[in-house]
N, C-alpha and C positions, 0 to 999 in steps of 0.2 A: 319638187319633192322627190326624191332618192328613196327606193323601195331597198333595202339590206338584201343581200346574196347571200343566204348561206353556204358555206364548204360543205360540199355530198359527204365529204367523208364525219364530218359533225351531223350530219341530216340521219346517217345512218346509225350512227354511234346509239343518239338520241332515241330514235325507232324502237331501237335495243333493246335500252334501257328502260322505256315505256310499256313494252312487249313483257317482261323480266318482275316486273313490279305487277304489271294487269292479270298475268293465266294466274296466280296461281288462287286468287279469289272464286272462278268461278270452278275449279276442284277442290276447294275445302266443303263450297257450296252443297256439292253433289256426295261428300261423302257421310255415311252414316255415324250418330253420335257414337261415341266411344258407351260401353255394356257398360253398367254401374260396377262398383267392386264388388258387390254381394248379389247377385241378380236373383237368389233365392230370397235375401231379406225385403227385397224391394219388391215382388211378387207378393211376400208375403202380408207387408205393409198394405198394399194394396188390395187384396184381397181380406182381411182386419176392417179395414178403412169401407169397403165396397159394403160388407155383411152388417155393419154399424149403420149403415145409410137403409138399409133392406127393413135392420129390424126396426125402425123406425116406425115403418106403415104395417109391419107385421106382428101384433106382441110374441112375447116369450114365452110366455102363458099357454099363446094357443098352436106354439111350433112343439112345445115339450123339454122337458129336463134333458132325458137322454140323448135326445137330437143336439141338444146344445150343448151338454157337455161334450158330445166326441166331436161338435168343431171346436172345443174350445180347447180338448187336450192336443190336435192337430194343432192349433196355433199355440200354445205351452211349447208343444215337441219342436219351433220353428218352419213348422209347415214341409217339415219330412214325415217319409216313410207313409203305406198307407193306411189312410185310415179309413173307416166307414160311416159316414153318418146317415143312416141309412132312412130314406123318407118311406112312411108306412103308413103318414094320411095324407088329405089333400091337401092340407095346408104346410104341410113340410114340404110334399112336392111344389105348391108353388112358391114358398120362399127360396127353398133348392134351382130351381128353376129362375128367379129373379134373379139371384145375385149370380147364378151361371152366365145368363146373357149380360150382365153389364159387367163381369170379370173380363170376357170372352172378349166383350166389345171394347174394353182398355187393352188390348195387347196380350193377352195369357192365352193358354190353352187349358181346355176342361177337362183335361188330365192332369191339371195340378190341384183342382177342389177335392176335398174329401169327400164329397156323393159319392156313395156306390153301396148296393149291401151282397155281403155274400149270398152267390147262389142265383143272381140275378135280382129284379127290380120285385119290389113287395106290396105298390101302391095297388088299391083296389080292380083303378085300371087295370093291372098288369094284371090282374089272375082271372 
């Protein structure tokens, strides 16, 4: 039986070629997705999508009209500019507080919710 010899200079070629084909898989790997085109619509989506999940186990009834409507003209507005919906019982405070930490927990900061009232926080706690 006759074992083939390859030419070094094929051996290398070859190497090359194998080398050329293999890196560039494990740096697409390691680089981050490309930002959405709208990275404000898809925050906003998300956060729509997160507050629809919250008021599930929350009624509306007992969070309030005006609490809901100033998230609701915040997402009208596209989820610009700021707004305040400001929580002034405990049960605003914990629906505010729910969909904060699972906003927070999908990638956002909670300085993109509308919580806030002027003048500082209004809830019984706070005063």
């Amino acid at each position: 039986m006759r074992i083939a010899v390859l030419d070094p200079a094929l051996v290398h070629i070859v190497a090359l070629v194998l080398a050329v084909i293999a890196a560039p898989a494990p740096l697409l790997a390691n680089e981050a997705p490309p930002a959405p085109a709208n990275w404000r619509e898809t925050k906003c989506a998300m956060y729509t999508d997160i507050r629809a999940e919250v008021l599930k186990s929350i009624p509306r009834e007992d969070i309030g009209a005006d609490f809901i409507k100033a998230e609701e003209d915040y997402i009208a507005g596209g989820c610009r500019g700021r707004a305040y919906a400001c929580p002034t019982t405990e049960t605003q405070l914990q629906y505010a507080n729910a969909v904060s930490l699972r906003v927070m927990s999908g990638g956002l900061s909670g300085t993109f919710l509308p919580y806030g009232c002027p003048g500082g926080p209004k809830t019984p706690a706070a005063q």
